[in-house]
mmCIF file of the N, C-alpha and C atoms, coordinates in Angstrom:
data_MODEL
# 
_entry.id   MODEL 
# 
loop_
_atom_site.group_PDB 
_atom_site.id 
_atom_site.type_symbol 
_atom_site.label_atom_id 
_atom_site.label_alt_id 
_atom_site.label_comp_id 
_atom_site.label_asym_id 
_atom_site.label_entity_id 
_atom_site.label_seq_id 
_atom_site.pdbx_PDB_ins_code 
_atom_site.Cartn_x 
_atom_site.Cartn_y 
_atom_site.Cartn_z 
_atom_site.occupancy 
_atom_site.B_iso_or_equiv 
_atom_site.pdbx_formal_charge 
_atom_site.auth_seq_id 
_atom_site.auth_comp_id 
_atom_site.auth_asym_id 
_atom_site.auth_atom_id 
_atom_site.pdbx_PDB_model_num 
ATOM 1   N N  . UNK A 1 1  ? 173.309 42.654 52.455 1.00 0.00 ? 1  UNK A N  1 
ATOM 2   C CA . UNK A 1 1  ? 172.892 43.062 53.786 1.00 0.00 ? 1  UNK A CA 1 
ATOM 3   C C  . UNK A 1 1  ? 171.983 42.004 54.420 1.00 0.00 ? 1  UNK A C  1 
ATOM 4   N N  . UNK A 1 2  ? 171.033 41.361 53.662 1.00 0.00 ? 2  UNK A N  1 
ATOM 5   C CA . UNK A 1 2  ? 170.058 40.838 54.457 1.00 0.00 ? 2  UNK A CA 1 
ATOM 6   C C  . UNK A 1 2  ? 171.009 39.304 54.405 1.00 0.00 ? 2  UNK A C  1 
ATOM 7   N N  . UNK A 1 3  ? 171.794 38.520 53.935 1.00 0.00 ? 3  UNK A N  1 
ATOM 8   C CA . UNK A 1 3  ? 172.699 37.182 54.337 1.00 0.00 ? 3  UNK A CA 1 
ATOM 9   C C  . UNK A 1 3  ? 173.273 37.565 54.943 1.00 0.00 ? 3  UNK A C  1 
ATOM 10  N N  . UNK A 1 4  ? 173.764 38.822 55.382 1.00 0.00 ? 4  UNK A N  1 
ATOM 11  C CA . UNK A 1 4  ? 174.905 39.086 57.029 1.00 0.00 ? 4  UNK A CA 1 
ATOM 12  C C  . UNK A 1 4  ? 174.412 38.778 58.336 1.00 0.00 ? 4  UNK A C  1 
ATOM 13  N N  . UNK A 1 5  ? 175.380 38.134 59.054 1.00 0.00 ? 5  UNK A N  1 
ATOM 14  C CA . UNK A 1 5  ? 175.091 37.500 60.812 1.00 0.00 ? 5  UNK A CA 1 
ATOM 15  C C  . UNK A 1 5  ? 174.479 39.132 61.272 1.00 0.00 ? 5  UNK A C  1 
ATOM 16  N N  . UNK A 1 6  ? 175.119 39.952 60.914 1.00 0.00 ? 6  UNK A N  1 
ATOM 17  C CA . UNK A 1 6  ? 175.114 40.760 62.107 1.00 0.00 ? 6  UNK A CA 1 
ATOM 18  C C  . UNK A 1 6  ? 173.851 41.552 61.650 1.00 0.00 ? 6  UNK A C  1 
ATOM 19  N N  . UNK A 1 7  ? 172.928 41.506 60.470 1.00 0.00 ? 7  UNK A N  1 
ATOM 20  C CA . UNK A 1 7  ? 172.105 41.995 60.060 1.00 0.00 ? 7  UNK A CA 1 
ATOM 21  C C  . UNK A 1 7  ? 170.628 41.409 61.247 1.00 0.00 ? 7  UNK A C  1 
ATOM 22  N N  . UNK A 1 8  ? 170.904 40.165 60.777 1.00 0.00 ? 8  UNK A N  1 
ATOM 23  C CA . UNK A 1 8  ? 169.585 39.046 61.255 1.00 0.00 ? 8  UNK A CA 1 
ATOM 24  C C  . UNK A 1 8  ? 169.895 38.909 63.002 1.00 0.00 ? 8  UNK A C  1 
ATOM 25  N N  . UNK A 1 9  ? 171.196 39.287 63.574 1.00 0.00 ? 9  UNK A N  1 
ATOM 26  C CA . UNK A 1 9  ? 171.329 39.196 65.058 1.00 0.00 ? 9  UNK A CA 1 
ATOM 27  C C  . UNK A 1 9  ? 170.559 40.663 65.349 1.00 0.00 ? 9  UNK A C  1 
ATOM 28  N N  . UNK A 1 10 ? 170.782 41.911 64.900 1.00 0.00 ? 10 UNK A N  1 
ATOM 29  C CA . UNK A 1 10 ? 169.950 43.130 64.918 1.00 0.00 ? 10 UNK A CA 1 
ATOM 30  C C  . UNK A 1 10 ? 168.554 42.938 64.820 1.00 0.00 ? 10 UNK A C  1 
ATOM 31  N N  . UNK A 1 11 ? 168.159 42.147 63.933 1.00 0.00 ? 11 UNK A N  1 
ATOM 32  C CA . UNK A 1 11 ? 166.519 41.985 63.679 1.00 0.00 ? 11 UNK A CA 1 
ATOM 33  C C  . UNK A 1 11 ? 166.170 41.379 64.977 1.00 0.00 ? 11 UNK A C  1 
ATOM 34  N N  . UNK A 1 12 ? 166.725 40.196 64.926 1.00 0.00 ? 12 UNK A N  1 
ATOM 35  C CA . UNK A 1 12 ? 166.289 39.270 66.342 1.00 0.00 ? 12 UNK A CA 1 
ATOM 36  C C  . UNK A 1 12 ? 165.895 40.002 67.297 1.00 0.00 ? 12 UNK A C  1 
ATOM 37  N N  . UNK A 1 13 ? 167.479 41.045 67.745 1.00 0.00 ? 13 UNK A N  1 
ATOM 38  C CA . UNK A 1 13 ? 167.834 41.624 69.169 1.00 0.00 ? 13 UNK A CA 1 
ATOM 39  C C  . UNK A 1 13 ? 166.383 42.701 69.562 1.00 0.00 ? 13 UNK A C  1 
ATOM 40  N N  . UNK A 1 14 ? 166.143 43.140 67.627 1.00 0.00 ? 14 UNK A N  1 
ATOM 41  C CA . UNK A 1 14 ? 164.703 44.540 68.052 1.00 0.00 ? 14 UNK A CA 1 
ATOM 42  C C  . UNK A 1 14 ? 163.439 43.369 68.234 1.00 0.00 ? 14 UNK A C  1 
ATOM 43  N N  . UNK A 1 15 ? 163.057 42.644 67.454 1.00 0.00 ? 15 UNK A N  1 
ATOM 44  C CA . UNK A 1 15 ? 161.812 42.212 67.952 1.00 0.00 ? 15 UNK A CA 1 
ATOM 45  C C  . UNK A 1 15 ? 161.934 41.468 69.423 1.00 0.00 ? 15 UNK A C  1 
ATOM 46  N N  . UNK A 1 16 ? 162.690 41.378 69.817 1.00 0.00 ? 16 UNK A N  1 
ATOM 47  C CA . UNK A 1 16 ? 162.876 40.688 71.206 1.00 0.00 ? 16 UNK A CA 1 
ATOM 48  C C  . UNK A 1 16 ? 163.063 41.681 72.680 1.00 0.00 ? 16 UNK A C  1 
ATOM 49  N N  . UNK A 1 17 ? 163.279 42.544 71.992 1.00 0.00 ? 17 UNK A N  1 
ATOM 50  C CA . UNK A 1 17 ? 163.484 43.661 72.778 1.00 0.00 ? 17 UNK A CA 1 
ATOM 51  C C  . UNK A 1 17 ? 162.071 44.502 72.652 1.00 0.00 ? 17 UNK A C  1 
ATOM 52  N N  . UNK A 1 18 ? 160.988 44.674 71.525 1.00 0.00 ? 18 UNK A N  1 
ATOM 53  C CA . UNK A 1 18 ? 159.801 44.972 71.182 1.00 0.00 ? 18 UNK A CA 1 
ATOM 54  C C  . UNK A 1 18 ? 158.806 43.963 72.015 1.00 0.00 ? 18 UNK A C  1 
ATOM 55  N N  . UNK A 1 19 ? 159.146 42.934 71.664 1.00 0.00 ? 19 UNK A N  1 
ATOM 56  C CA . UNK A 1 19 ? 158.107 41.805 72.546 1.00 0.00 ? 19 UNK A CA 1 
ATOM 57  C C  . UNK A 1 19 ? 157.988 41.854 74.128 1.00 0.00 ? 19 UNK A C  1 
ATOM 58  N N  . UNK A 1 20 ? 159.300 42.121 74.430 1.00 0.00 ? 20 UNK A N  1 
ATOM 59  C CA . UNK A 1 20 ? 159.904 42.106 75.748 1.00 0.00 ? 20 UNK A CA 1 
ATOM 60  C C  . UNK A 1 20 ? 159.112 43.918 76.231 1.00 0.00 ? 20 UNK A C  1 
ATOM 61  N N  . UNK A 1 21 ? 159.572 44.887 75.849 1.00 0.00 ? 21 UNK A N  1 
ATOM 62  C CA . UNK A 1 21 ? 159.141 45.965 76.097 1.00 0.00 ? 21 UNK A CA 1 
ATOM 63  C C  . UNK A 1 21 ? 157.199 45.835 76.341 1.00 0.00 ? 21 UNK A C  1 
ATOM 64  N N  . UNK A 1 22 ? 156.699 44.990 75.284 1.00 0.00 ? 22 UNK A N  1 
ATOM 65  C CA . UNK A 1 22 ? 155.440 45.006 75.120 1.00 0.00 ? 22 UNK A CA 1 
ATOM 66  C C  . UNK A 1 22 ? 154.672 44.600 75.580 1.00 0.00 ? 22 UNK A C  1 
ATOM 67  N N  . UNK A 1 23 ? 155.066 43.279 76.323 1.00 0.00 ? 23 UNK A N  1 
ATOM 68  C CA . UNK A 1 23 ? 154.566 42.626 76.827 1.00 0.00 ? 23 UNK A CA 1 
ATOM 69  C C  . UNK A 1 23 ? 154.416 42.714 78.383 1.00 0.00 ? 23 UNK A C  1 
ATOM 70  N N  . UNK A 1 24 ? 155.538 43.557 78.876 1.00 0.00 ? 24 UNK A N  1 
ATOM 71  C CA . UNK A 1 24 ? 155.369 43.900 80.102 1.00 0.00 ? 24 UNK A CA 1 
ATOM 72  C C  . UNK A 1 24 ? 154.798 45.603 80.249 1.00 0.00 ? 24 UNK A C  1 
ATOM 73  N N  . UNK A 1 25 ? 154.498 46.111 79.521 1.00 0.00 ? 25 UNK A N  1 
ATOM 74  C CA . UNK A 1 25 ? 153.706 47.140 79.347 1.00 0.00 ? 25 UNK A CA 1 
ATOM 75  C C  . UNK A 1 25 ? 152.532 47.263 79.452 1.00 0.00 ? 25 UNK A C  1 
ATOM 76  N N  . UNK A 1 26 ? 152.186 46.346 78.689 1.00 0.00 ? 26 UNK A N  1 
ATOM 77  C CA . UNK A 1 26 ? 150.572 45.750 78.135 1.00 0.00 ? 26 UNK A CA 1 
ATOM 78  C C  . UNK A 1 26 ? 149.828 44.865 79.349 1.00 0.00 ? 26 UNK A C  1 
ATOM 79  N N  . UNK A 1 27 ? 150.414 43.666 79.371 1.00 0.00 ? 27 UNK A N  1 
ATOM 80  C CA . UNK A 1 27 ? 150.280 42.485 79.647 1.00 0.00 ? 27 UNK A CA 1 
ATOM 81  C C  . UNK A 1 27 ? 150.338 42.257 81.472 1.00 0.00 ? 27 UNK A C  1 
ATOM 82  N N  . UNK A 1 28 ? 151.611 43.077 81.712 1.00 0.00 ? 28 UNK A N  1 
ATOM 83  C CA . UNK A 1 28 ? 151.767 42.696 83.287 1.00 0.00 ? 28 UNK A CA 1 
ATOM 84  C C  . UNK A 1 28 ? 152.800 43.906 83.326 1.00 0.00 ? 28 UNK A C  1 
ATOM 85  N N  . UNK A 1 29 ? 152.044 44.562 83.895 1.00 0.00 ? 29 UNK A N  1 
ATOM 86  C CA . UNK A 1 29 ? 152.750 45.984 84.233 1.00 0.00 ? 29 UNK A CA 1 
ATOM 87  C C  . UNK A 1 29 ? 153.424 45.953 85.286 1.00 0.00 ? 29 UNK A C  1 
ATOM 88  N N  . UNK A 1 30 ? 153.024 45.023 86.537 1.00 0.00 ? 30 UNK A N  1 
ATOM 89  C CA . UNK A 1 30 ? 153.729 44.985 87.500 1.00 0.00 ? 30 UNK A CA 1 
ATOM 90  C C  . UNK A 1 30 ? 155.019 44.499 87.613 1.00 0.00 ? 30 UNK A C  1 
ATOM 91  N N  . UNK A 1 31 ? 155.335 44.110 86.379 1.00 0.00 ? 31 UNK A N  1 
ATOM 92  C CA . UNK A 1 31 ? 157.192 43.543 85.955 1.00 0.00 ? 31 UNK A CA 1 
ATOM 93  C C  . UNK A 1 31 ? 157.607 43.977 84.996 1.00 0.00 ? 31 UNK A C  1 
ATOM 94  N N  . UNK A 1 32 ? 157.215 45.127 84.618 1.00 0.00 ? 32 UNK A N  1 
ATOM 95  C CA . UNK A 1 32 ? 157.686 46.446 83.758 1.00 0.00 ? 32 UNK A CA 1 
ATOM 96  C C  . UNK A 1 32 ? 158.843 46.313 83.979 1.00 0.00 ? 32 UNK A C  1 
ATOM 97  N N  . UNK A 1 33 ? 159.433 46.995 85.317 1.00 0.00 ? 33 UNK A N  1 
ATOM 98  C CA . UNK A 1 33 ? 160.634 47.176 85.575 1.00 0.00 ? 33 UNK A CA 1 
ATOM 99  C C  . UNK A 1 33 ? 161.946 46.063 85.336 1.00 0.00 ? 33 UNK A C  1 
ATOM 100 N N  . UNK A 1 34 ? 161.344 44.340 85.529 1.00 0.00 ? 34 UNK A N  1 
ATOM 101 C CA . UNK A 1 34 ? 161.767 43.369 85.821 1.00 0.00 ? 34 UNK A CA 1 
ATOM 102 C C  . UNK A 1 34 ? 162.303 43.334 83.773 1.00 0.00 ? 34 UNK A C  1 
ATOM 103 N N  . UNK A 1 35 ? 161.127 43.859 83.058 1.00 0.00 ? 35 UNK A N  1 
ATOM 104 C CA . UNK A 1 35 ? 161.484 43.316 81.927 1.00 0.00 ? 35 UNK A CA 1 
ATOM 105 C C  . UNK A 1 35 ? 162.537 44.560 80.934 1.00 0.00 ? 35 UNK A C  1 
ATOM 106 N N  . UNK A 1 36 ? 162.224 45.871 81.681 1.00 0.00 ? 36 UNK A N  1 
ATOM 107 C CA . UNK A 1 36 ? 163.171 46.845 81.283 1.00 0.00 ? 36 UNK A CA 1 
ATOM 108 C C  . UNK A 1 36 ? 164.380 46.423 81.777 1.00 0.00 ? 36 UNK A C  1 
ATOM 109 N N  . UNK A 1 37 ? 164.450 45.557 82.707 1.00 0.00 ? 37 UNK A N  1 
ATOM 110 C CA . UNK A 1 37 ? 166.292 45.768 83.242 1.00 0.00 ? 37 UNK A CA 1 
ATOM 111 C C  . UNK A 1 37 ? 166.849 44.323 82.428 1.00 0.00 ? 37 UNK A C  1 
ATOM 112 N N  . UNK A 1 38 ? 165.512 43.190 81.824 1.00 0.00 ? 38 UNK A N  1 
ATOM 113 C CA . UNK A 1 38 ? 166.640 42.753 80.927 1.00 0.00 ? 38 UNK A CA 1 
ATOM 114 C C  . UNK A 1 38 ? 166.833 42.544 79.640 1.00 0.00 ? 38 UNK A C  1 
ATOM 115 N N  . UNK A 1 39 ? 165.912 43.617 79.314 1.00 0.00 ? 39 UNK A N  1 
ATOM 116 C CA . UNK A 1 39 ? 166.599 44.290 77.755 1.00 0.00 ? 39 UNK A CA 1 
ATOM 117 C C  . UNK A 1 39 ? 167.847 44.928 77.937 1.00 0.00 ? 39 UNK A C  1 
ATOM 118 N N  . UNK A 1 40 ? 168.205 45.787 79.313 1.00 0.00 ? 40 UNK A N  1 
ATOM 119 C CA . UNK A 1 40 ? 169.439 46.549 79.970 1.00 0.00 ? 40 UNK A CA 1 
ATOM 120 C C  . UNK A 1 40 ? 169.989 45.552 79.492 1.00 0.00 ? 40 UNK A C  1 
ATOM 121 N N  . UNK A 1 41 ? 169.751 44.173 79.622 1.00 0.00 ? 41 UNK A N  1 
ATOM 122 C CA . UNK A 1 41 ? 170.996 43.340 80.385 1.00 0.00 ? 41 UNK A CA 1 
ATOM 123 C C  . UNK A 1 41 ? 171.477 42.796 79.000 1.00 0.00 ? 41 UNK A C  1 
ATOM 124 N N  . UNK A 1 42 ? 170.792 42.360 78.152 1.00 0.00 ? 42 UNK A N  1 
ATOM 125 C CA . UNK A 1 42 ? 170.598 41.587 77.077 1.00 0.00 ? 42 UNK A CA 1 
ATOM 126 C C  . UNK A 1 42 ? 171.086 42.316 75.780 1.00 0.00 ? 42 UNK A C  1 
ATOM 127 N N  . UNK A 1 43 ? 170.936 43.726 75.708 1.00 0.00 ? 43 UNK A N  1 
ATOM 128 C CA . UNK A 1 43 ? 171.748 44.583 74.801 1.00 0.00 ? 43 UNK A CA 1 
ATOM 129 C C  . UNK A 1 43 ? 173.312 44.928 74.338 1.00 0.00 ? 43 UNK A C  1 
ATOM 130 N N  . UNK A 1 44 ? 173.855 44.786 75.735 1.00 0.00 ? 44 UNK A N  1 
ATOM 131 C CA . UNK A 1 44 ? 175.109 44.809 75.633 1.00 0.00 ? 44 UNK A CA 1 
ATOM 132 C C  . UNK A 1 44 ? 175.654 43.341 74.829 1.00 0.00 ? 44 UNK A C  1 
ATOM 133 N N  . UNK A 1 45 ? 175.071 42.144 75.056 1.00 0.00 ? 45 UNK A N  1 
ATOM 134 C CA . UNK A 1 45 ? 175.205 41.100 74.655 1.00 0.00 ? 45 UNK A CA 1 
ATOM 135 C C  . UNK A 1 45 ? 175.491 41.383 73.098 1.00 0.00 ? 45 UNK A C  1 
ATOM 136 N N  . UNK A 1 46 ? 174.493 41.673 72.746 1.00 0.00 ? 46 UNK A N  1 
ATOM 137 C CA . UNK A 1 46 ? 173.736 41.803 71.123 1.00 0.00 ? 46 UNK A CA 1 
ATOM 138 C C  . UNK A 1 46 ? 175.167 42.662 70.477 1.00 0.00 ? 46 UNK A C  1 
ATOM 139 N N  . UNK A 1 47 ? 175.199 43.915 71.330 1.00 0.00 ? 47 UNK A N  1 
ATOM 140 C CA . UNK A 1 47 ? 175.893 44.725 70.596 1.00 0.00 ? 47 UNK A CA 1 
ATOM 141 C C  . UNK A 1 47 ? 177.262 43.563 70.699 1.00 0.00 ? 47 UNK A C  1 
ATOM 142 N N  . UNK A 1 48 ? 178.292 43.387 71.602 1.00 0.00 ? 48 UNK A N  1 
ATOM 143 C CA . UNK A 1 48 ? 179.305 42.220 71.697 1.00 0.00 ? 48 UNK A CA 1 
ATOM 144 C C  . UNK A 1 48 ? 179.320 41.388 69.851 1.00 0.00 ? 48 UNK A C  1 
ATOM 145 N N  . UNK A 1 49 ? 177.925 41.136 70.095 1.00 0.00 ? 49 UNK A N  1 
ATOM 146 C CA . UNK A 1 49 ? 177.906 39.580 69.215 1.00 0.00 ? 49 UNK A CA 1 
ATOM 147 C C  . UNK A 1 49 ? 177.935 40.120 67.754 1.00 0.00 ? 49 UNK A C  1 
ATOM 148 N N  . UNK A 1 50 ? 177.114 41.175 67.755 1.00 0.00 ? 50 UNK A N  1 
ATOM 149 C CA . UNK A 1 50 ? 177.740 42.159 66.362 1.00 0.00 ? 50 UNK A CA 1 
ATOM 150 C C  . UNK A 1 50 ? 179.107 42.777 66.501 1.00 0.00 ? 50 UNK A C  1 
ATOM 151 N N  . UNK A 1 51 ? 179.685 43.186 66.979 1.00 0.00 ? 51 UNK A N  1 
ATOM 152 C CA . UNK A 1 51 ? 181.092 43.763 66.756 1.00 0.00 ? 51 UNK A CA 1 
ATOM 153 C C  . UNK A 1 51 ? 181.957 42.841 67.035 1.00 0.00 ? 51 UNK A C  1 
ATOM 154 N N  . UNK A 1 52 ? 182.025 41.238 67.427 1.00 0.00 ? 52 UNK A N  1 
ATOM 155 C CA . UNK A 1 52 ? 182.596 40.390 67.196 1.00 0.00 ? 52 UNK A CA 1 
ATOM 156 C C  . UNK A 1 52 ? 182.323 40.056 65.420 1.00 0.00 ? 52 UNK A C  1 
ATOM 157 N N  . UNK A 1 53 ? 180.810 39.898 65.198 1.00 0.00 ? 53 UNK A N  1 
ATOM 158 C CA . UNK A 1 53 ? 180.993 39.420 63.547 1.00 0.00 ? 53 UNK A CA 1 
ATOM 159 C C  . UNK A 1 53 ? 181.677 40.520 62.887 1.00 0.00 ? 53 UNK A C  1 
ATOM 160 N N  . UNK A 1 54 ? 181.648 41.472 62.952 1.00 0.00 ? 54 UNK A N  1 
ATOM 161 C CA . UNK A 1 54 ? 181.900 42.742 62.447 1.00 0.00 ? 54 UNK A CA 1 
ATOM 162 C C  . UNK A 1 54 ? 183.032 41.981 62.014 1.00 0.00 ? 54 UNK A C  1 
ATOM 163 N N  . UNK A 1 55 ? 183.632 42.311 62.971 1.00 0.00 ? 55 UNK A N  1 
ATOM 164 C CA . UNK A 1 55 ? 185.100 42.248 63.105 1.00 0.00 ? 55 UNK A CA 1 
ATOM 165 C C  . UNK A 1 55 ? 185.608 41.034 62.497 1.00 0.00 ? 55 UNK A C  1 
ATOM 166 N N  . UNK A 1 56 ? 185.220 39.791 62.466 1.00 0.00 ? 56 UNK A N  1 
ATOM 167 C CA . UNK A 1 56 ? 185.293 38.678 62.235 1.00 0.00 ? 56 UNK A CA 1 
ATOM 168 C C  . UNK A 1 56 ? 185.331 38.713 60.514 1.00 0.00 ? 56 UNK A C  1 
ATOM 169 N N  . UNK A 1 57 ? 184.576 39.394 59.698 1.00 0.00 ? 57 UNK A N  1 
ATOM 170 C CA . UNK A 1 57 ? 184.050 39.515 58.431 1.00 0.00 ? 57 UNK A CA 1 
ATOM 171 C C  . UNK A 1 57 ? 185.308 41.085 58.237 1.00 0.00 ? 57 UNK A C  1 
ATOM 172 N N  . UNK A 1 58 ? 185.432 41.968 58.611 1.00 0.00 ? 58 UNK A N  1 
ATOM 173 C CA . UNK A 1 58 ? 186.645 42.922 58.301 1.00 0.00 ? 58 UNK A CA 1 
ATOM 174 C C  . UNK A 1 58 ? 188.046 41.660 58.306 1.00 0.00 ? 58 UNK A C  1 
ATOM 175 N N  . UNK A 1 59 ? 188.532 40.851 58.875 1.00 0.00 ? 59 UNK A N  1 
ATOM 176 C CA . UNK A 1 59 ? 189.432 40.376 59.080 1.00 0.00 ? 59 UNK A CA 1 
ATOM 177 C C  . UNK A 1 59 ? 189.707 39.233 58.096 1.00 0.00 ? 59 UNK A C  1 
ATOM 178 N N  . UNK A 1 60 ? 188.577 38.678 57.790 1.00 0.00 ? 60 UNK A N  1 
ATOM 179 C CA . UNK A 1 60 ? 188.851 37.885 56.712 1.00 0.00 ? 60 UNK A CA 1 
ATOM 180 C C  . UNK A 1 60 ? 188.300 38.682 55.240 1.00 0.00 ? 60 UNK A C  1 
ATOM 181 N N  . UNK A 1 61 ? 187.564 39.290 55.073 1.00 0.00 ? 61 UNK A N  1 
ATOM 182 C CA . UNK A 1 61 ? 188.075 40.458 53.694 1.00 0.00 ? 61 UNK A CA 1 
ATOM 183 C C  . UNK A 1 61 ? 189.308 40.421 53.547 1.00 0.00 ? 61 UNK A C  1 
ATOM 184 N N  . UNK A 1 62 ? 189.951 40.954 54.875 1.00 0.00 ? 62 UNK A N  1 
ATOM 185 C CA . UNK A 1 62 ? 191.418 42.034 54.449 1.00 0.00 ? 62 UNK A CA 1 
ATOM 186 C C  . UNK A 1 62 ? 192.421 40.340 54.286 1.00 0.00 ? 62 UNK A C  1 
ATOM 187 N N  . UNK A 1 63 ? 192.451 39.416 54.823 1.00 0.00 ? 63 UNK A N  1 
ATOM 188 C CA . UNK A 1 63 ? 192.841 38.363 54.789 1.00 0.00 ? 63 UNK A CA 1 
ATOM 189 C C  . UNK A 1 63 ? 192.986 37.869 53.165 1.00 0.00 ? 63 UNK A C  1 
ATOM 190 N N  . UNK A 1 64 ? 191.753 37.276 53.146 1.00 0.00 ? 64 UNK A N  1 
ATOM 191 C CA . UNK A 1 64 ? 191.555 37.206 51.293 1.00 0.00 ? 64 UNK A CA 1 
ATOM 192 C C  . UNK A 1 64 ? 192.261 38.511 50.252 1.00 0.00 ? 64 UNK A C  1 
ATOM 193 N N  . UNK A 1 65 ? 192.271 39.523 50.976 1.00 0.00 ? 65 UNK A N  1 
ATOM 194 C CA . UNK A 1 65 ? 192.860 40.730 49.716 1.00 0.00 ? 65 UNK A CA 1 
ATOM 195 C C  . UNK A 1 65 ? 194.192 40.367 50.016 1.00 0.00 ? 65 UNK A C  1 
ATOM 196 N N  . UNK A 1 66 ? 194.594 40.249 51.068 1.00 0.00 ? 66 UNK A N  1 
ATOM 197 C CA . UNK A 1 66 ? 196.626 39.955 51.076 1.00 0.00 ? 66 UNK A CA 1 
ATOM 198 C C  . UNK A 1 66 ? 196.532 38.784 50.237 1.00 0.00 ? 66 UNK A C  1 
ATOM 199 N N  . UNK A 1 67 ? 195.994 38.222 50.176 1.00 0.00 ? 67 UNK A N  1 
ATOM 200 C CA . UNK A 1 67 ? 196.569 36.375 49.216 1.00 0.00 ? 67 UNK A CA 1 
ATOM 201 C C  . UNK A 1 67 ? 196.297 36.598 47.892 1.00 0.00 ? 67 UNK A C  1 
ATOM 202 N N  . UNK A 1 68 ? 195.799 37.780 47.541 1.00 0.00 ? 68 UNK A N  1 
ATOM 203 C CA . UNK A 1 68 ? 195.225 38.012 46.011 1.00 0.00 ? 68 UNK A CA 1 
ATOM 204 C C  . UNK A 1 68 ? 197.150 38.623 45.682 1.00 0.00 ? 68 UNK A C  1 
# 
């Protein structure tokens, strides 16, 4: 679990999305909104980039089991 892409792209995506949430909370409230809409924006990304590896790592498993 912890050598998988899609493990360490999840870690990234939460502390960046934690920093991001936090910092405009804390820090400068008046772009709260500015920094909620691009975690909006930036999530869909994340999720993409995991269900591409996903998928990428299902396909070559099943790949390697046909040649066995």
């Amino acid at each position: 679990m912890f050598g998988s892409y899609e493990f360490w792209v999840m870690v990234i995506d939460v502390v960046v999305s934690l920093v991001l949430y936090f910092t405009g909370k804390y820090l400068a409230p008046e772009i709260f909104e500015d920094v909620k809409f691009l975690i909006a924006t930036i999530q869909p990304l994340v999720l993409a980039i995991v269900a591409w590896l996903t998928g990428k790592t299902i396909v070559s498993r099943i790949t390697e089991a046909l040649k066995r």
